[in-house]
DRENSEVEX-853344 format. One record per residue (C-alpha): residue in three letters; x, y, z; residue number from 0. Coordinates in Angstrom, 1 decimal. Example, Ala and Ser with C-alpha at 12.3 -4.5 7.8 and 13.67 -1.06 7.14 Angstrom:
<pts>
PT  resn       X       Y       Z  resi
PT   Ala    12.3    -4.5     7.8     0
PT   Ser    13.7    -1.1     7.1     1
</pts>
This chain:
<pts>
PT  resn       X       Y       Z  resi
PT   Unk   109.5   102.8    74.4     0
PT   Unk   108.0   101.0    77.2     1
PT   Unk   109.1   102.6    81.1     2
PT   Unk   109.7   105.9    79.3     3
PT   Unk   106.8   108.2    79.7     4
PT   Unk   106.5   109.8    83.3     5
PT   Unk   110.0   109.0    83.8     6
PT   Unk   111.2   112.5    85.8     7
PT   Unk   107.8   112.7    87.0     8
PT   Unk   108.1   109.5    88.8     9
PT   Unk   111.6   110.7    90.4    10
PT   Unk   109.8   113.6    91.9    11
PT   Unk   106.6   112.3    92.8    12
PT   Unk   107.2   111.5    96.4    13
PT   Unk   111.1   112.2    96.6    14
PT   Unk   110.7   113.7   100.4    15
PT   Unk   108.9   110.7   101.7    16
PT   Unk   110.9   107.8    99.4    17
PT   Unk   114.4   109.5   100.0    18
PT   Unk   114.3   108.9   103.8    19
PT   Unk   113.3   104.7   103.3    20
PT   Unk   116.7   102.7   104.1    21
PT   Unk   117.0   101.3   100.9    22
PT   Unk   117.6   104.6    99.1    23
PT   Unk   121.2   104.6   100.1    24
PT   Unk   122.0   101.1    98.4    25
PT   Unk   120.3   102.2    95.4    26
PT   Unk   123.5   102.2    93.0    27
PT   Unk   124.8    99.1    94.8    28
PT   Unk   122.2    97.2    94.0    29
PT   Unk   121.2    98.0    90.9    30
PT   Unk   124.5    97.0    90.1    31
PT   Unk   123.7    93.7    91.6    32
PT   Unk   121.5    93.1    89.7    33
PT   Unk   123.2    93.7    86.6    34
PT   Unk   126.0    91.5    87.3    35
PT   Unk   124.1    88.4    88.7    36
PT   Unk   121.3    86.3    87.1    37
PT   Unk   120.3    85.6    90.5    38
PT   Unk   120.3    88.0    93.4    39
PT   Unk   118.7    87.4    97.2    40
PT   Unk   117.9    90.8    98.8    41
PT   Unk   117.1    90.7   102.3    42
PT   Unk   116.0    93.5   104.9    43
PT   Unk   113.2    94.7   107.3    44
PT   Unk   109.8    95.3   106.9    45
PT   Unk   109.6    98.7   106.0    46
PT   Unk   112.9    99.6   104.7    47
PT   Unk   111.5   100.2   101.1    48
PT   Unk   112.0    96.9    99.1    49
PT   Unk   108.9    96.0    97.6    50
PT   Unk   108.1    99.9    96.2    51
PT   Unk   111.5   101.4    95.9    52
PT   Unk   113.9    98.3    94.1    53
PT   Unk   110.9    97.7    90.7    54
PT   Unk   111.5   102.0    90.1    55
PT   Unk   115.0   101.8    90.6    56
PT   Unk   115.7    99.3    88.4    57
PT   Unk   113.0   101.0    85.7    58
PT   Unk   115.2   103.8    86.1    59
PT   Unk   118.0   101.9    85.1    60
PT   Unk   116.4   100.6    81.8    61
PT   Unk   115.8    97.4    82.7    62
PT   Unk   112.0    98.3    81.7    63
PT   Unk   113.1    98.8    77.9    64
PT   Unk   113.8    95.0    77.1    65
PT   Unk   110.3    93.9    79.0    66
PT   Unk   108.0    94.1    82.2    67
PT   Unk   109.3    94.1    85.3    68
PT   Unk   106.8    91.3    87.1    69
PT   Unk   106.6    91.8    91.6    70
PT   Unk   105.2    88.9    92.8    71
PT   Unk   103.2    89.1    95.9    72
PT   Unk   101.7    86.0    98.1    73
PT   Unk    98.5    87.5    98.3    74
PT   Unk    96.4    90.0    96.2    75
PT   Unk    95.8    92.2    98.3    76
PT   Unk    99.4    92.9    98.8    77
PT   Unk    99.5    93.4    94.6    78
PT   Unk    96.9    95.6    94.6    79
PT   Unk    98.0    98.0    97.5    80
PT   Unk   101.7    97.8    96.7    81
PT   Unk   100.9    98.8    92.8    82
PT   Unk    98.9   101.4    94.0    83
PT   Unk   101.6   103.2    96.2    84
PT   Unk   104.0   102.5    93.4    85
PT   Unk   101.5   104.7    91.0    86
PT   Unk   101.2   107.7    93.9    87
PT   Unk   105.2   108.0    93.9    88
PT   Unk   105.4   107.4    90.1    89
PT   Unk   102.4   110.7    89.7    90
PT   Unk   100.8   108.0    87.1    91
PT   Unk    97.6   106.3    87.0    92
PT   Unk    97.2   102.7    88.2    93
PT   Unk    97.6   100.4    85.1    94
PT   Unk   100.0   103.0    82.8    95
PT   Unk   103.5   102.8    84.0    96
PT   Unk   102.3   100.3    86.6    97
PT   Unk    99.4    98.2    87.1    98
PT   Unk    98.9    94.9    89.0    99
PT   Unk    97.5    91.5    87.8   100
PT   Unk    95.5    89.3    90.1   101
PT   Unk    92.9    86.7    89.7   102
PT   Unk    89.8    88.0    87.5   103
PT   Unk    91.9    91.7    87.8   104
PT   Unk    94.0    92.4    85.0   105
PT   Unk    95.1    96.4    85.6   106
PT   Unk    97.7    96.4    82.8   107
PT   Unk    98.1    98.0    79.5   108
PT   Unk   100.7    97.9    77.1   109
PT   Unk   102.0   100.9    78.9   110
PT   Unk   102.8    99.0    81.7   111
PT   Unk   107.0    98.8    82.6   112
PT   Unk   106.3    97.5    86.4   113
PT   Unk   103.6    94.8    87.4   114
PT   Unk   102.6    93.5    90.6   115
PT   Unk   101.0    89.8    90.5   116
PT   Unk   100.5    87.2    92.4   117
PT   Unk   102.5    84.0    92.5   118
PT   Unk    99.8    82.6    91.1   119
PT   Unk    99.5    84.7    88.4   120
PT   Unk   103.2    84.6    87.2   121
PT   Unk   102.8    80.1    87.5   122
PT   Unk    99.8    80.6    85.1   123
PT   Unk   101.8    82.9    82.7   124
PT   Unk   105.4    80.5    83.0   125
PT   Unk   102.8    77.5    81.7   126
PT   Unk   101.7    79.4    78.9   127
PT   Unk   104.9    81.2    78.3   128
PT   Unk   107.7    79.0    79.6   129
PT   Unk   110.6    81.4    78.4   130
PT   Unk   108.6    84.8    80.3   131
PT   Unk   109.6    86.1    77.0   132
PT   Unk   107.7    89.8    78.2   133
PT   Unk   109.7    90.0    81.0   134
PT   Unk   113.0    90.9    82.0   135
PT   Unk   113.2    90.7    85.5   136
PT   Unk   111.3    88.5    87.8   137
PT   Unk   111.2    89.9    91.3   138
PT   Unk   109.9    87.2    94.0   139
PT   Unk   109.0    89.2    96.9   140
PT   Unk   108.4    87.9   100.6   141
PT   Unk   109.8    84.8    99.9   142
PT   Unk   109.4    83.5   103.4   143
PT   Unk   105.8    83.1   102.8   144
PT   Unk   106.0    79.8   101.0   145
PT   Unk   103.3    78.4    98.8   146
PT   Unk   103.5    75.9    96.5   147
PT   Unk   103.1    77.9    93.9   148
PT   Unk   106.3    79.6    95.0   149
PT   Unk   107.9    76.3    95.3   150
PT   Unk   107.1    75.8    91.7   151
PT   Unk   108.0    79.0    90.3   152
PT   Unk   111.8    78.5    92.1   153
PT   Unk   112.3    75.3    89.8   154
PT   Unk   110.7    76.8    86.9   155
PT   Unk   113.0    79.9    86.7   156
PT   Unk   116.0    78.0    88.2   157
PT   Unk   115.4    75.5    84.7   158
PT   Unk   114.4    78.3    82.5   159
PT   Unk   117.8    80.4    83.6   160
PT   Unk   119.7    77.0    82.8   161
PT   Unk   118.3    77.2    79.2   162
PT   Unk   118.3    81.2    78.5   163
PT   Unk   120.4    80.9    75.8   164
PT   Unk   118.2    78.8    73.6   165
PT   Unk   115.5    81.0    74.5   166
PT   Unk   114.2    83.9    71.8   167
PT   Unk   115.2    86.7    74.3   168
PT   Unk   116.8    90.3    73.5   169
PT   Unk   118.9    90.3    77.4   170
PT   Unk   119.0    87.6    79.6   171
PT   Unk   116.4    86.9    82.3   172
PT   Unk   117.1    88.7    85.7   173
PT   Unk   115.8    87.3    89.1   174
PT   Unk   115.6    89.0    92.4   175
PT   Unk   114.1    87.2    95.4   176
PT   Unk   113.2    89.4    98.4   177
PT   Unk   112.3    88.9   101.6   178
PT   Unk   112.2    90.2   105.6   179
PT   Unk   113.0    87.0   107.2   180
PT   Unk   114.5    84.5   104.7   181
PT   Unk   116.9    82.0   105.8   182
PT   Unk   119.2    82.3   103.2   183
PT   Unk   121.6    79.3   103.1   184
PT   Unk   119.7    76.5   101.4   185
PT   Unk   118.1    79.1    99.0   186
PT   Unk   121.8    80.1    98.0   187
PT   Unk   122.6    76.8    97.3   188
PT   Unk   119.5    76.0    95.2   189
PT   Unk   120.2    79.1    93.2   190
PT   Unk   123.9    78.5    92.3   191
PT   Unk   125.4    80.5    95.1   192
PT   Unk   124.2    83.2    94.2   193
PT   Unk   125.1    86.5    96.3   194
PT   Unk   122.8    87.6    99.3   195
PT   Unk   122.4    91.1    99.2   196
PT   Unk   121.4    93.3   103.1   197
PT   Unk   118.9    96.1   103.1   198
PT   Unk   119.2    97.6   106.9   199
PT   Unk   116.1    98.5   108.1   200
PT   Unk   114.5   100.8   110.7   201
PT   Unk   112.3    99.1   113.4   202
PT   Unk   110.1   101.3   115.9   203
PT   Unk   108.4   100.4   119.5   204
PT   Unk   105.8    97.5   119.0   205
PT   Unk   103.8    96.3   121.9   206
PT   Unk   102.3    93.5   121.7   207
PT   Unk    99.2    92.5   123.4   208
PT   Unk    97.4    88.8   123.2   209
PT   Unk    94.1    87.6   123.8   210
PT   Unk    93.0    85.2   126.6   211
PT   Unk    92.9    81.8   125.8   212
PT   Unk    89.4    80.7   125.3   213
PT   Unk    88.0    77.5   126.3   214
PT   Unk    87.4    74.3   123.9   215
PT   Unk    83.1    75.4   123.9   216
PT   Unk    84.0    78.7   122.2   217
PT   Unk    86.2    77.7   119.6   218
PT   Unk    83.4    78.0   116.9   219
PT   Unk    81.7    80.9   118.7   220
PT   Unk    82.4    84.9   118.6   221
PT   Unk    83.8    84.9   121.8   222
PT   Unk    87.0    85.6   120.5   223
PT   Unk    86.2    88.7   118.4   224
PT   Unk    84.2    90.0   121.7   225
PT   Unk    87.6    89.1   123.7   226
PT   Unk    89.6    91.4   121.1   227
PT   Unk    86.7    94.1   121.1   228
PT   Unk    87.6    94.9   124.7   229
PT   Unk    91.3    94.5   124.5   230
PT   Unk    91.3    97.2   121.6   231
PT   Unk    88.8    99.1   123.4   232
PT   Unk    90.8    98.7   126.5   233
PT   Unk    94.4   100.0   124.9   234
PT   Unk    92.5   103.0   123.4   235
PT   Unk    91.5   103.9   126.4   236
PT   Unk    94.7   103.7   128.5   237
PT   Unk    97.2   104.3   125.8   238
PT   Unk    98.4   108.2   125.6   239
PT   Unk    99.4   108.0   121.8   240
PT   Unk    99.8   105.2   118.8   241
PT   Unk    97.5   103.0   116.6   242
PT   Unk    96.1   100.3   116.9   243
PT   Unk    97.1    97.0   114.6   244
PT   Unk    94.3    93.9   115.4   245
PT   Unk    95.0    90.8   113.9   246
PT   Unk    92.0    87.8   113.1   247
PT   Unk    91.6    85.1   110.8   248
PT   Unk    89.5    86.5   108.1   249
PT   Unk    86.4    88.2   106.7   250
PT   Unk    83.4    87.4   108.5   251
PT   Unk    85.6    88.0   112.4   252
PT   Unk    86.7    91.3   110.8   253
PT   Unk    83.7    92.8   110.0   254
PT   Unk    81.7    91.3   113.1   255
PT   Unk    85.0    93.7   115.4   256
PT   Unk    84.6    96.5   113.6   257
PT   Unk    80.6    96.6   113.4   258
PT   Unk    80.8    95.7   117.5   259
PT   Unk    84.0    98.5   117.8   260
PT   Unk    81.7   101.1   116.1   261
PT   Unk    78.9   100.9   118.5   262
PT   Unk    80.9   100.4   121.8   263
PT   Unk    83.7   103.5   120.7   264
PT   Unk    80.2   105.6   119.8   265
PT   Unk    79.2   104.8   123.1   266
PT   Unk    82.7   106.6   124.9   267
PT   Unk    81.9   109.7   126.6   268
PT   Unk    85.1   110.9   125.4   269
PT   Unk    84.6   114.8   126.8   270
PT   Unk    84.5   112.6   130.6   271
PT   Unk    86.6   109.4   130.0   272
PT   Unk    89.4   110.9   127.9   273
PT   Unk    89.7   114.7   128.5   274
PT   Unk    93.5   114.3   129.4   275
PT   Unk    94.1   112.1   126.6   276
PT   Unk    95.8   113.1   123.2   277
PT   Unk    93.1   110.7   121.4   278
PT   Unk    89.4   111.7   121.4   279
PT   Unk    88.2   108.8   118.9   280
PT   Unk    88.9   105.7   116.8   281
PT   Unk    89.1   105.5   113.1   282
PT   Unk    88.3   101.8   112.7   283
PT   Unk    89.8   100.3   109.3   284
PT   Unk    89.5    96.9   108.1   285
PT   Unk    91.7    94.8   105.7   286
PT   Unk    91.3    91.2   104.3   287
PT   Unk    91.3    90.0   100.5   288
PT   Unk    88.4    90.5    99.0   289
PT   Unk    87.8    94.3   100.5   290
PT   Unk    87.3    96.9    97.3   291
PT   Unk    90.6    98.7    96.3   292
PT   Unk    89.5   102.4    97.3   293
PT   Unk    88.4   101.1   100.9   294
PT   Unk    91.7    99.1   100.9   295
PT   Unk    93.7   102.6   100.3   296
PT   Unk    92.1   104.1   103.2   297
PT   Unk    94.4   102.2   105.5   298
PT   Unk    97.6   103.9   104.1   299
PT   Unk    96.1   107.4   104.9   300
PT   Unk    96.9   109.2   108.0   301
PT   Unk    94.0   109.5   110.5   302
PT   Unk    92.9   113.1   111.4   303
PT   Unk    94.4   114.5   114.4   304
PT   Unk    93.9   113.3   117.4   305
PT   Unk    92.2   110.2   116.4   306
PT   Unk    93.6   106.7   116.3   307
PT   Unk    93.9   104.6   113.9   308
PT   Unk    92.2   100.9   114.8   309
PT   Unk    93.2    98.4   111.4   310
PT   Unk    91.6    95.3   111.8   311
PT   Unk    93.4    93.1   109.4   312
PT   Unk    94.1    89.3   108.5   313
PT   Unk    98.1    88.1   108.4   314
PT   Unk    98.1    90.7   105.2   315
PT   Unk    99.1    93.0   107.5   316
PT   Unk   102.3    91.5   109.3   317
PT   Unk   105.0    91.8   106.6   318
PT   Unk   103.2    92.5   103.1   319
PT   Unk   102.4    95.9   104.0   320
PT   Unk   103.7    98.5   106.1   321
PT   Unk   101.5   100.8   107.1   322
PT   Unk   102.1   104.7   108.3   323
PT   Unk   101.0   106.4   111.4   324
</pts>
């Protein structure tokens, strides 16, 4: 039976750290939800536990038995990560209970009761298999960041929900959309009224620092990444406690920071400059796409003590992920 195996060792894998998410209090609400509607919007903060926690509840349930339960994520970075995590908590290994399906990356075995994928992904299966007969729920996650493949997929499922009873299926089709900053009312509408359900969420203390504006000349140039070199440089220096989250566009501006924030934070006479300072060093992290998966888990570890943790990240990083101190 698919879902089965590792059940009770996935509820006690990480119960301390999974217990105290906000989510874990509307557990029994929502899987009721869930059960009662064909479509269901859950909304709630980053962080509160939606993308990891809802796919296990509802496993738990036995919504696994009938078919997979398919995450998408808008990128695959996001799938890969998220599955990851998901395995930790479950104490299984990525692609048994849970695996994650991205281009050229299928991490799936018949095992498999939870998969992450990319919108992509899920439009590519749909066209082959317009009744998602493997599947019993469909989870759209972070719905805010539209694509048109996630335009498509709405009026795919929307039609193939219309038609579920002419389709070969043991249960109807379920379909949970989630997101942090949805604007719900047209999507309601679209989805036959369908009922919004709240997660509340826990927000913490984010500064926010920008870069100077840089002049038309050094639009093409690395002036920026030098200009958010010495801001991060600058915040270590000043700031008592905290890490550090630096946003650029992509690939090649990541790794020119961090190879220019290793040599300048080597440089730091850290016994002179910081001596009263909780932080002696900088752990410096990057995240974008195409980055391996075991260099990609490094970000979701803690930093030794009294070291800060620098990520230097692309938009990945502003509601796909939440990452711990």
């Amino acid at each position: 039976e698919r879902g089965t195996e590792g059940r009770e060792r996935g509820t006690e894998g990480r119960a301390g750290a999974t217990d105290s998410l906000p989510i874990r209090k509307h557990r029994e609400q929502l899987v009721e939800a869930v059960k009662r509607n064909p479509f269901l919007i859950v909304t709630g903060e980053t962080g509160s536990g939606k993308t990891t926690q809802l796919p296990q509840y509802l496993r738990r349930a036995g919504f696994a038995q009938d078919g997979l339960i398919g995450v998408t994520q808008p990128r695959r970075v996001a799938a890969m990560s998220v599955a990851l995590r998901v395995a930790e908590e479950m104490c299984c290994p990525l692609g048994a209970d849970v695996g994650y399906q991205v281009r050229f990356d299928d991490c799936t075995s018949e095992a498999t009761a939870i998969k992450y994928m990319t919108d992509g992904c899920l439009l590519r299966e749909i066209l082959k298999d317009p009744g998602l007969s493997r599947y019993s729920i469909i989870i759209l996650d972070e719905a805010h960041e539209r694509s048109l493949s996630t335009d498509i997929l709405f009026g795919l499922l929307k039609n193939l929900m219309a038609q579920t009873g002419s389709c070969d299926r043991r249960s109807p089709l379920k379909v949970v959309v989630m997101s942090a900053t949805l604007e719900t009312e047209k999507l309601v509408k679209f989805l036959d009224d369908c009922p919004v359900y709240h997660v509340s969420g826990r927000t913490f203390p984010v500064k926010q620092t920008f870069c100077n504006l840089i002049g038309p000349r050094d639009k093409e140039s690395t002036v920026f990444v030098k200009e958010v070199v010495d801001i991060t440089l600058e915040i270590h220096m000043n700031e008592l406690e905290g890490d550090i989250l630096v946003f650029l566009t992509g690939q090649s501006e990541i790794e020119r920071a961090c190879d220019i924030l290793y040599q300048k934070a080597e440089s730091i006479d850290y016994q002179y400059s910081v001596r009263d300072r909780c932080v002696e060093g900088l752990l410096i992290l990057p995240l974008y796409g195409s980055l391996p998966t075991d260099q990609q888990k490094k970000i979701f570890l803690p930093a030794p003590t009294h070291i800060r943790k620098c990520v230097v990240a692309t938009n990945i990083a502003a509601t796909s992920l939440t990452i711990d101190e």
